[in-house]
N, C-alpha and C positions, 0 to 999 in steps of 0.2 A: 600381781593381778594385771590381765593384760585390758584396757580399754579401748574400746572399740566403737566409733560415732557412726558408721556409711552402713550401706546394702553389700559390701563384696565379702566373698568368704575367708573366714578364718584361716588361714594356711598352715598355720601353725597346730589346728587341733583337726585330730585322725577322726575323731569318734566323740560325741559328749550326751548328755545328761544336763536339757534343760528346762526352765520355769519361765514364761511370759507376764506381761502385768506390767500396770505403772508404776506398781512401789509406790504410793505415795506415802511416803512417812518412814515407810519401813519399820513398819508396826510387829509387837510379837506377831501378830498370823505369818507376817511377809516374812520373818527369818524363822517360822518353821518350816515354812517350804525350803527355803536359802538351807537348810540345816536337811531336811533330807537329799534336796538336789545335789548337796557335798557327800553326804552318806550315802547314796545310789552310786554317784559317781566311781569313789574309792570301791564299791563294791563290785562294779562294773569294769574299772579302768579306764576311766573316762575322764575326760574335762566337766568340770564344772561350770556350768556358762548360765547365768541369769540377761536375759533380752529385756530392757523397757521400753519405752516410747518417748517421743520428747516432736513436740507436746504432748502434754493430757491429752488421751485416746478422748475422752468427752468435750474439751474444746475445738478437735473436729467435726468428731459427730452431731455435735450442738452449739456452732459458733457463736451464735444468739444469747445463748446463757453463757457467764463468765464462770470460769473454773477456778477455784481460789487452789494453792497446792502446798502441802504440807514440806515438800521437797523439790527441790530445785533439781537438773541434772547434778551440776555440780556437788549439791548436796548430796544425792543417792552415790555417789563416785565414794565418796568416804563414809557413809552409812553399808553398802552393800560392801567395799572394799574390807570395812572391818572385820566382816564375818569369818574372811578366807577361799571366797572363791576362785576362779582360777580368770574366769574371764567376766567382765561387765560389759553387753551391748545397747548403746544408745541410738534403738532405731528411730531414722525421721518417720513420724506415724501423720500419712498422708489420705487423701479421698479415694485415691487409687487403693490404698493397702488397706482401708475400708471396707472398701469393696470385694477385695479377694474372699472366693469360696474357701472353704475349710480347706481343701485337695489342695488348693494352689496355695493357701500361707502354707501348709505342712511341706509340698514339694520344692519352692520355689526359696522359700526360707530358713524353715527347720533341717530339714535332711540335706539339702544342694550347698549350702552358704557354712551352718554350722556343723552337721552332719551329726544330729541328734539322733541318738538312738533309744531315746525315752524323754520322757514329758512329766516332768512333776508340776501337779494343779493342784488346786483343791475341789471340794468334791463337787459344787455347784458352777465349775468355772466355766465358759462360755466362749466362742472364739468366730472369728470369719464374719462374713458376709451376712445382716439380721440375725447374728450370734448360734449361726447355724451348727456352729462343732459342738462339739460335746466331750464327757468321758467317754458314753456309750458310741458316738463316732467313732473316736479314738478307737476303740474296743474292735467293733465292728471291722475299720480299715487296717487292723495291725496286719493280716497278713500283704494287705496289697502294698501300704505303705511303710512297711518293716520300722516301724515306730510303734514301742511300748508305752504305755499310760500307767500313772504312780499315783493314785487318787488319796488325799490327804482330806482328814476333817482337820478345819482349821482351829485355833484355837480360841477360847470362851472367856467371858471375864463378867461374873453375877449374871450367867444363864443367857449372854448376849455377846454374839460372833465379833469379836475387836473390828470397827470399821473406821476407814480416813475420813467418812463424814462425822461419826460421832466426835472424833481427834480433833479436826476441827475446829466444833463449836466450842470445843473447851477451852483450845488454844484461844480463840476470838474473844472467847468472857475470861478470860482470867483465870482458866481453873488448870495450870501450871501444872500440879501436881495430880492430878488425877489423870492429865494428859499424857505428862513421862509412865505414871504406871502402863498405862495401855500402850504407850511407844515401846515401852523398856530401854529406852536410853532418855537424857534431855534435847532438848528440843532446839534442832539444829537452823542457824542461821549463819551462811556463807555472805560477808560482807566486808569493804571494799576497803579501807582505811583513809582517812582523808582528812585535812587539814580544820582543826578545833578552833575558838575565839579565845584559850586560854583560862575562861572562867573558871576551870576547878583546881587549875592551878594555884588559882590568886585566892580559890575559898581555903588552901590548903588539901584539896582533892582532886589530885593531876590526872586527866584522864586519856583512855584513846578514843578517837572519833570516830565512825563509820558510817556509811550510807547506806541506806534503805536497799533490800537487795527488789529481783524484779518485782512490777507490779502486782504480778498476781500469788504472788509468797505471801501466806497467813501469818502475818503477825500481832502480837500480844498486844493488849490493850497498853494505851501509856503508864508511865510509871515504873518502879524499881524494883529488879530482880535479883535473887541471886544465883549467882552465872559461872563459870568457866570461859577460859578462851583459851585456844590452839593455834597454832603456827607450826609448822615445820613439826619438830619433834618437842615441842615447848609446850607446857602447858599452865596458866594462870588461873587462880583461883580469886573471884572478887566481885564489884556487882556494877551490876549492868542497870542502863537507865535507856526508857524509850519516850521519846514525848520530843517538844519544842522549846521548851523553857521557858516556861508563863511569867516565871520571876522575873526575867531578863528583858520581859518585851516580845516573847518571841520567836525563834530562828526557825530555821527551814527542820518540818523532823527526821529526827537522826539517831544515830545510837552513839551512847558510848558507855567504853568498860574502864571501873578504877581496881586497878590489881590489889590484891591484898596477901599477896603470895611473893613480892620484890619484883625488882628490875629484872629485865634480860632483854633477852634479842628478840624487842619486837616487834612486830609487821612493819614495813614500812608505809610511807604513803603511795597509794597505790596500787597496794598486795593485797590480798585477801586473807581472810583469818576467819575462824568457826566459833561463832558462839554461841555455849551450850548453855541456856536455859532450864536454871531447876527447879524454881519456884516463885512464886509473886509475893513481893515484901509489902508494897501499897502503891497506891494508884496517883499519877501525877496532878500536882496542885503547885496555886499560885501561891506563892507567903507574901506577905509585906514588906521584906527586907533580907536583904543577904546572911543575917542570921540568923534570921529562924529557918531559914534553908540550911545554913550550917549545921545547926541544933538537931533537924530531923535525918541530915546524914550520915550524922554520927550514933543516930539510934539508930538508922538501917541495916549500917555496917556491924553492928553490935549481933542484929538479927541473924544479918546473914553468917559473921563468922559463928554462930550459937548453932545455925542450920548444919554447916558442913563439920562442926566439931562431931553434930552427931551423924551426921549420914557416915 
C-alpha cells in the first residue's frame, strides 16, 4: 500500500477508483465502501485509492467545538492498510479546500492529482463548498467531468445506519463490546512506549508502559481491559489497564499492557505499538493495600484469558 500525506499527484497511478471521508473509526459502513472501491477497481483496472483528511473535516469547519476522533492518522494507516488497498491519501484538510466548489475538489483533486475515474460514496454523501455536491451532481457532471459515481447504501445495525458518533459514546461509557461489534475490529490505540516505576514487576505482573496518544483520541473510561498488542509482525495477547493508579498515590495517566501470550521482541521505548481493545473487565479503583490489588489481578486475568479462550 502506497501512503500518501501532500496535494501532489500520484505518479505512480494511470487511472483509479476512489472513496473520500474521514474514516473515523473505520467502521463496518467505511470498509463497505473500502470493499467496493477494491471491487470497482479490479473491475475497472484501476488503483484502488481511499483520500482522508487530517484533520477532522469538522474541527475546521467548527473550530469552536472540539472533535474527539475515534482514529488517529496513524491509526487509519493500519486500519484502512489492512483491508488491501492499493493507495492511502492523507489530505491536509484546510479553509481553503473548504471552500472549494464541487467542479474544483472533482477537477483540481480527484481527476488532476489521482486521476479518478469513478467515485465510490454512499448514498446520502455530500462534498464541496456548503456541501454543495452531490450523487445527483456527480450524475449530472459525468459527461463534462468523465467521472463516474458508485452509489452505495451503507450498512445497518438494529434498523440504524453504523455512525462514529454512536462509536463514540460507547467507546467513552465503557461499552467495549458493542463498540467493536459496530467497528468490526477492536479498538485501536497507537501509543508510544515509555519508561514504567516497575510496580507490576515487584506485584509479580511485569508490564509495558505507554502514553496517552493525542488529545483528542477517544479513550475508554479507566480501568482493565482485555486487549492485544502489535508491533512489527508480533502479536501479544493479555490485558491492558488505563487510569493512574489510585493505590500508589497516583501517577501521571497512562496505559499499560501485561502479556499473557510470553516474551518476545517488544516495542522499544520510544516506538509505537497498537493496542487492540476488546472488552472491559472493570473500572479502576483505589484498594487498601498492595494486595488486594494482587487478589483483584489475578481474578482479571482469570477473566480475561476465559474471554479469549472463547472468542
Amino acid at each position: 500500500m502506497i501512503i500518501f500525506k501532500n496535494s501532489k499527484p500520484l505518479e505512480s497511478i494511470e487511472r483509479s477508483v476512489v472513496s473520500t471521508g474521514n474514516f473515523d473509526g473505520v467502521h463496518k459502513g467505511h470498509q463497505q465502501l473500502v470493499q467496493t472501491v477494491i471491487e470497482r477497481a479490479r473491475k475497472l483496472d484501476a488503483a484502488s485509492v481511499i483520500i482522508t483528511f487530517e484533520p477532522h473535516t469538522r474541527a475546521v469547519l467548527h473550530p469552536d467545538i472540539e472533535q474527539p476522533l475515534l482514529a488517529t492518522c496513524a491509526e487509519k494507516e493500519i486500519l484502512l492498510g489492512s483491508l488491501g488497498i492499493d493507495a492511502l491519501v492523507c489530505l491536509p484538510f484546510t479553509q481553503q479546500m473548504a471552500a472549494m466548489a464541487p467542479e474544483e475538489f472533482i477537477d483540481s483533486i480527484l481527476t488532476s492529482q489521482f486521476k479518478a475515474i469513478e467515485w465510490v460514496m454512499g448514498e446520502n454523501h455530500s462534498f464541496g463548498r456548503n456541501r454543495e455536491g452531490s450523487k445527483k451532481f456527480l450524475h449530472n457532471s459525468k459527461s463534462k467531468k468523465h467521472i463516474n459515481v458508485f452509489a452505495i447504501r451503507l450498512s445497518s445495525q438494529q434498523s440504524a445506519v453504523i455512525s462514529s458518533t454512536q462509536i463514540r459514546a460507547q467507546i467513552q461509557s465503557g461499552a467495549i463490546e458493542e463498540a467493536v461489534d459496530m467497528l468490526g475490529h477492536a479498538y485501536l490505540i497507537v501509543a508510544k512506549r515509555i519508561l514504567g516505576v516497575q510496580t507490576g514487576s515487584t506485584l509479580g505482573f511485569p508490564t509495558l508502559n505507554f502514553s496517552l496518544p493525542p488529545s483528542q483520541k477517544v479513550i475508554p473510561p479507566p480501568g482493565v481491559y482485555a486487549a492485544r498488542l502489535s508491533a512489527g509482525e508480533h502479536t501479544w495477547t493479555g490485558a491492558c489497564y488505563l487510569g493512574n493508579c489510585p493505590t500508589f498515590g497516583n501517577r501521571d495517566y497512562h496505559i499499560e499492557f501485561h502479556s499473557l501470550s510470553g516474551d518476545g521482541p517488544y516495542p522499544k521505548e520510544g516506538e509505537e505499538a497498537g493496542l487492540w481493545i476488546h472488552s472491559f473487565i472493570r473500572k479502576d479503583e483505589s484498594f487498601p493495600c498492595a494486595q488486594r490489588l494482587v487478589e483483584n489481578m489475578k481474578h482479571d486475568i482469570a477473566i480475561i484469558r476465559k474471554f479469549f479462550a472463547k472468542e
